[in-house]
N, C-alpha and C positions, 0 to 999 in steps of 0.2 A: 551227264554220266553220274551213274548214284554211285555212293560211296563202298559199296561191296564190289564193283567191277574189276578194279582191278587184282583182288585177291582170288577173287572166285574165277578170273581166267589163268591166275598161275595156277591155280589146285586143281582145274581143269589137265593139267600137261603130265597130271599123274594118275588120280580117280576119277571117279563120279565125282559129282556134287548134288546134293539135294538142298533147294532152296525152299526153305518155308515161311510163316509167317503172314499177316491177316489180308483178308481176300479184300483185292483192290490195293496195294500198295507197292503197285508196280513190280510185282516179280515175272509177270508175262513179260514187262518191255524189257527189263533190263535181260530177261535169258535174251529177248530176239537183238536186241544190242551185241552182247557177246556172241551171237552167230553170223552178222551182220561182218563182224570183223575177221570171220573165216573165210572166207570167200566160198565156201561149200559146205551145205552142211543140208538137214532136213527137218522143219518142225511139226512136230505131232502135237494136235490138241485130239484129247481121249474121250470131249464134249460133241466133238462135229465126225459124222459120221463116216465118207471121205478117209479122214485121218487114222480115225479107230479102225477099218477093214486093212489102212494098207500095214499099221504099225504090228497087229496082228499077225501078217502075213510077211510082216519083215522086208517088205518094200522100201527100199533105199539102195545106194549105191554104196560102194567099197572106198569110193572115193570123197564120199561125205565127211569132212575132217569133224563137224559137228553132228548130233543128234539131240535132238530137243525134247522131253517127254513132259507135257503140260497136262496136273489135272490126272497122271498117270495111277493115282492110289485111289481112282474108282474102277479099277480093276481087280478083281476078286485076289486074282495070285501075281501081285505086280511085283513085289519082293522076291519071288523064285525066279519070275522072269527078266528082270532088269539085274540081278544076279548072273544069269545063264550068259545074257547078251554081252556084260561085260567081262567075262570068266574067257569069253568064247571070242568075242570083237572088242574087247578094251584096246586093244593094239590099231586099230583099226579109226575107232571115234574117239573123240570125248565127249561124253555123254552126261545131260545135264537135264536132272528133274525135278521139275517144280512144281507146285500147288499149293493147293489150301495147308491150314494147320496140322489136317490128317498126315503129313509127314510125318512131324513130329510124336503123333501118338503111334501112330504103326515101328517109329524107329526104336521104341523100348517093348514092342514086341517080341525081341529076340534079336539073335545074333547071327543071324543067317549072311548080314553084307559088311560084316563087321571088318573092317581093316580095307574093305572098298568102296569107302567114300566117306567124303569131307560136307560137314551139315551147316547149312549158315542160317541167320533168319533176317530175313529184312525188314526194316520198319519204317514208317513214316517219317517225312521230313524234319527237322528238330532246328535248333542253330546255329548247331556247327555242322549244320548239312543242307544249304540252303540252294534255292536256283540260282543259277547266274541272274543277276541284273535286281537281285531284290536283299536289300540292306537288311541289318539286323534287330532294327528298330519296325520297319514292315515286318518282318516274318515273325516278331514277338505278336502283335497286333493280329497278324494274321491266324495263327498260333493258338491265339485266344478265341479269338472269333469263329473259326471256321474249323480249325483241328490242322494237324501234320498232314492228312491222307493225299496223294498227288493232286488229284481233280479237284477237288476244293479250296485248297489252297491254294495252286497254281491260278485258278479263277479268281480267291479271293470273294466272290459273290456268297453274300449269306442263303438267299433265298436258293439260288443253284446248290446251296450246301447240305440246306435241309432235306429238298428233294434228293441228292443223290443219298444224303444217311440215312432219308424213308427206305430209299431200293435198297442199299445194300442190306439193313437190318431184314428186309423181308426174304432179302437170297437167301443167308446166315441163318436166321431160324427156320426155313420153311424146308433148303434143301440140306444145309450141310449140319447142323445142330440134330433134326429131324432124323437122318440117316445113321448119322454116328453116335446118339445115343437112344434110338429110338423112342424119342419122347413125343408123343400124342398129343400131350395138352399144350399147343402150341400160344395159347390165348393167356392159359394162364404163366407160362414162360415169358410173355411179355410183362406180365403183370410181376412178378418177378424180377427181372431186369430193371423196371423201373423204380423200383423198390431202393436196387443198388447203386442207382447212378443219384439218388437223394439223401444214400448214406457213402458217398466216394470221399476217401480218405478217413473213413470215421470207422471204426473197431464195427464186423460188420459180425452180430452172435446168429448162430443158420438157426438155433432154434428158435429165437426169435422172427426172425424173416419169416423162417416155415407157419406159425403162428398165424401171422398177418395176412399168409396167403393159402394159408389152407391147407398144408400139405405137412408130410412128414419131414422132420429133422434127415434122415437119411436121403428123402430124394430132394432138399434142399442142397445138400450136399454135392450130391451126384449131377444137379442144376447148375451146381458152381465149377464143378470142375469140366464141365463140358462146352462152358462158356469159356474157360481158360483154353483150353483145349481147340478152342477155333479162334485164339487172340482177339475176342471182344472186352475179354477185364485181365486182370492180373494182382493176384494174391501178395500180400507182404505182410509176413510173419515178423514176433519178436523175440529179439536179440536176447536170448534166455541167458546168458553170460554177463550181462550188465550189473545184476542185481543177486547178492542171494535171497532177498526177498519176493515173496510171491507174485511172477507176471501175467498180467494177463492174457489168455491164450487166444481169444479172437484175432484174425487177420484183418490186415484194410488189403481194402478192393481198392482197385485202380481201373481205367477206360486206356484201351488203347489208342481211341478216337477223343482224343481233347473234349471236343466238344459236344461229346455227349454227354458232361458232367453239366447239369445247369448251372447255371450265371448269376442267377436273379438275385438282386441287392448285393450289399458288401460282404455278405456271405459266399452266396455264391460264386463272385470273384475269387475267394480267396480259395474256396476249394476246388477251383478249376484251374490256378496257377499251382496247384499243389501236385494237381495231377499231371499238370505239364512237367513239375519240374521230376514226378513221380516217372513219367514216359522217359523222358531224356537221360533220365538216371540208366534206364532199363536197357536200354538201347546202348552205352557205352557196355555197361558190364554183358549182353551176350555179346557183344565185340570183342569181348577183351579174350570171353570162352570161343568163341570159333575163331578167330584169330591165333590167339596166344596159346592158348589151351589152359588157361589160369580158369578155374574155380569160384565162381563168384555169386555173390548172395548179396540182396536187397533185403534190409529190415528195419525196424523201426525198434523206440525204446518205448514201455511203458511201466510205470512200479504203480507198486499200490497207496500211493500216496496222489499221484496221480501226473506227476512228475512224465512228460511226454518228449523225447524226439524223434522228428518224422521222420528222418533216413538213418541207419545205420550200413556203412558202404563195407562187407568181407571179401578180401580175396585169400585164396584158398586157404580159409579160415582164421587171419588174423585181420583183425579190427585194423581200418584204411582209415575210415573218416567219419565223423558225425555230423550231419548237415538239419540245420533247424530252415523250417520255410514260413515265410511272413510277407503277404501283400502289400504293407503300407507302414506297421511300426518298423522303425528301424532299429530299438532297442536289442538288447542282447537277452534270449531270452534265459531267464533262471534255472531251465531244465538243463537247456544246452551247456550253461556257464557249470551246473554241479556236475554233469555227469562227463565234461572235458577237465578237469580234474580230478572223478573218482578213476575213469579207463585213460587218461592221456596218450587219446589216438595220436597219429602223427597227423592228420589236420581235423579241426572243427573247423566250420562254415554256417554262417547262418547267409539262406539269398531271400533277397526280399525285391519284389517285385517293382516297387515305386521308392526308388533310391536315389538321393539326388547326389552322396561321394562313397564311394567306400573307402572303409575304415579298419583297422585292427585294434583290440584292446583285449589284453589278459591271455595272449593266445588265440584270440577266436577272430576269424576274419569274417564280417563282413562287408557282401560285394551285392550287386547288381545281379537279375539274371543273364544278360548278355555279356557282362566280362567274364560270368562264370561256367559258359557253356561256350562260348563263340570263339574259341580259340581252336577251331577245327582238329580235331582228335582222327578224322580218317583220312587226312588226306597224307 
């Protein structure tokens, strides 16, 4: 059972729910999971044809306690219609639609279902969401090696891993990137993305990128937010409150897929545990917003001296926590130590990856990544 089941079947007994979040991460099982537990219900996928003539034609029964709409928002006018159905048969079903990321961007479209229905987003496995029967010393390992995503992790197989990140990167650009921002140059879009998975975690300037690949600063741009927009990267802005001196405005890029950040040498470890610990962050605070309904922001520190911490943790606007990330020193670093003095959050953290005790000094804790994530938050 993943960890959004049990919420999304209580929010179920009042709205909608629209599930989103990146393709392949198990948001088909778990809706057919929570239908499985109705004992009646119908599921529509809007991809096989079948399904699209009867959903159309409103073929289902009265007595269907669930409705299932998969993939629903490749329907031109799905938002008027999944509005009607529930305005009209809310009493009737709980109706539950899921797909790609294009939820997500159709749901600040307007306010047409506004007060009918509860949005969640579901993400890959992490540590403190692991399978039954696998410890947290594998799923670190695993984590590294292969990524969060169901199927490759659950495998565990590298070679299985690459092949299926070949398929999906080809679904991702070819049909859903393609469509939703109508981008042509699908070739050089690769070229692009790999650009950003050799600067992940590193201040990412678009007009530089754009430079490198040819293209303009603004459709650099509109390349990155469309990549967000189908949860293949993720944006983290800085924490303009730390400093009155001048910050710098570049964002770091993040992978939602672990393992698409490379590895190679000591470097590359270190900014692919970076990105891990960058996912796992990500993944607690939109919990904490469709859950709680708390407000929360992922950022980093950077001044002009050059002075760096990689997380700064907001919830609805006040400074939570400062987290520094290190693979192997387990020193405390000097960024972390000035700037949990100059803002005294209520916790600094430094994790580091290859820890052999953790430790406290001066205020600043550091721990391990497993004691600092593995204390399951959704259960």
């Amino acid at each position: 059972m993943r960890y959004l089941h049990p919420y999304i079947a209580e929010d179920l007994k009042t709205k909608m729910v629209f599930l989103g979040g990146p393709r392949q991460v198990g948001k088909t099982t778990l809706a057919k999971d929570l239908l499985s537990e109705q004992g009646t219900g119908r599921y529509f996928n809007w991809d096989f044809d079948v399904d699209r003539k009867a959903l159309l034609q409103n073929k289902w029964s009265d007595l269907d306690a669930m409705l299932v709409f998969d993939e629903l928002h490749k329907f031109p006018r799905w938002k008027n219609w999944v509005k009607g159905l529930f305005d009209v048969q809310g009493k009737l079903h709980q109706i539950l639609v899921t797909g790609s990321a294009r939820l997500d961007v159709y749901k600040q479209g307007g306010d047409s279902l506004l007060g009918r229905y509860h949005y969640w987003r579901l993400h890959p496995f992490t540590l403190d969401e692991l399978p039954s029967g696998i410890s947290p010393a594998e799923g670190f390992d695993r984590l590294m090696r292969v990524g969060g995503f169901p199927e490759p992790f659950v495998s565990g197989n590298e070679r299985l891993a690459r092949r299926w990140r070949t398929a999906r990167l080809d679904r991702v650009l070819q049909e859903d990137i393609r469509d939703l921002a109508n981008i042509k140059q699908i070739q050089t879009l690769r070229i692009f993305l790999d650009l950003l998975r050799e600067r992940a975690g590193g201040l990412v300037v678009l007009s530089n990128l754009a430079q490198d690949v040819q293209i303009s600063a603004a459709t650099a741009k509109a390349w990155l937010q469309a990549l967000e927009r189908m949860y293949l990267v993720f944006s983290v802005y800085p924490y303009t409150k730390a400093s009155t001196r001048a910050i710098q405005k570049p964002p770091k890029v993040y992978f939602f897929d672990n393992a698409d950040v490379p590895d190679e040498g000591a470097k590359g470890k270190g900014a692919r545990f970076e990105n891990l610990v960058a996912t796992h962050l990500l993944k607690r605070l939109h919990y904490l917003e469709d859950r709680e309904g708390y407000r929360c922001e992922l950022a980093f520190i950077r001044d002009k001296e050059g002075r760096e911490v990689d997380f700064v943790i907001l919830i609805d606007g006040k400074l939570h926590e400062l987290i520094e990330v290190k693979y192997s020193d387990d020193s405390i670093s000097p960024a972390l130590r000035y700037y949990k003095e100059r803002l005294n959050p209520p916790r600094a953290t430094q994790i580091v990856a290859l820890l052999d005790r953790p430790y406290d000094k001066d205020g600043i804790h550091v721990t391990d990544v497993v004691s600092y994530f593995g204390h399951g938050l959704y259960q």
